[in-house]
N, C-alpha and C positions, 0 to 999 in steps of 0.2 A: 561539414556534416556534424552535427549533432545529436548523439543517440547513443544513452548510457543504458546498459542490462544489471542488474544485481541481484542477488541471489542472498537474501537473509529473515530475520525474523523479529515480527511487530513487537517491538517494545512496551507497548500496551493495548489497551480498547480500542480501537477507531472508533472514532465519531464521527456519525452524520449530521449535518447541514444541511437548509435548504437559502439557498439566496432569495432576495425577495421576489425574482423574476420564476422562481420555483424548481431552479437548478440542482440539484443534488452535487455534494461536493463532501469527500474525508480527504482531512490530513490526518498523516500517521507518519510512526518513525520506524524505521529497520535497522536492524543491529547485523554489521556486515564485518566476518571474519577478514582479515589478512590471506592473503595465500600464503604468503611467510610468514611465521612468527605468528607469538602471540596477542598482537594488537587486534581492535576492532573499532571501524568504523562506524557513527550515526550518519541515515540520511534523513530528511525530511519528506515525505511523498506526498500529492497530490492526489487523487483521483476525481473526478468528476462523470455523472449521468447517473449510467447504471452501471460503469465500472466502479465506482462508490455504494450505491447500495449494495454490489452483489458481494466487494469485499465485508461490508460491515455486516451482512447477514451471516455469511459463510465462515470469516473467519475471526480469529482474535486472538490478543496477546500469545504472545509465544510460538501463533503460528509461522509457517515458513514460508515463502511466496517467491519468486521471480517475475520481478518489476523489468520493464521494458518504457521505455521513456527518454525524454531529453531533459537538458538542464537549462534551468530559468531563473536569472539573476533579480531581484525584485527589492526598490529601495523603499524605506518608509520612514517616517519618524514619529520619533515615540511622544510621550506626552509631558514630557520632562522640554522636547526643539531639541532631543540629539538624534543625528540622523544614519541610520541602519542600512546594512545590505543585508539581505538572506539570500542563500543560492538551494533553491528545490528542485525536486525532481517532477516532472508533469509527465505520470504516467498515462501510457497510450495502450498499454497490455498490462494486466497482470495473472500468470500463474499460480492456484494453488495447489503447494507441495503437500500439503500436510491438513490434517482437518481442524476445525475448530477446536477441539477441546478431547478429554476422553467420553464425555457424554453423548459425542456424535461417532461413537466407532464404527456403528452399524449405518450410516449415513451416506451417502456417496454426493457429493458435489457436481453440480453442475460441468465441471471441468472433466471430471473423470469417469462421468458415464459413458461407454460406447454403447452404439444402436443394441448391439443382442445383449445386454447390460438391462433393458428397462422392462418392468415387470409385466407390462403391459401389453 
């Protein structure tokens, strides 16, 4: 089985993509505390569709997420002929903890509105 959860927060902007087939696709990075100690992890994340636009709409840098996903080893080489692994994360859920910024306090995300929640 294959199926990592993490719980941390975008190291910067995400950026959207579009592949030339017209796929939406962000990489972005999360900054994951230790349970022990003061170490922290980077991971690299994937998202693809419109689990990609809806993170690069809704949230950014510094915000806090829990990613749901598996990991994917992927080789390539660079432009020098030396040849690279990367291991990413290809998220399949993501949770938002926290809102985009302090300009959106008054905002509620898609994630966190319930039915008697909507003004309408």
């Amino acid at each position: 089985m294959n199926r990592i959860f993490l719980t941390g927060n975008l190291t910067k902007e995400p950026e959207l993509k579009y592949t030339a087939t017209g796929k939406a696709v962000c990489t972005f990075s999360i900054a994951v505390n230790r349970l022990f100690g003061k170490e922290t992890d980077f991971f690299t994340v994937v998202a693809w569709n419109n689990l990609a636009e809806n993170l690069c709409k809704y949230q950014g840098k510094g915000s806090k997420v829990l990613v749901e996903g598996e990991l994917q080893n992927r080789n390539y080489e660079t432009s020098t002929g030396d040849k690279r692994q990367i291991t990413e994360v290809i998220a399949s859920k993501i949770e938002f903890l926290s809102k985009k910024n302090a300009m959106d306090q008054n905002v509620q995300t898609f994630e966190n509105i319930q039915d008697g929640d909507l003004p309408f």
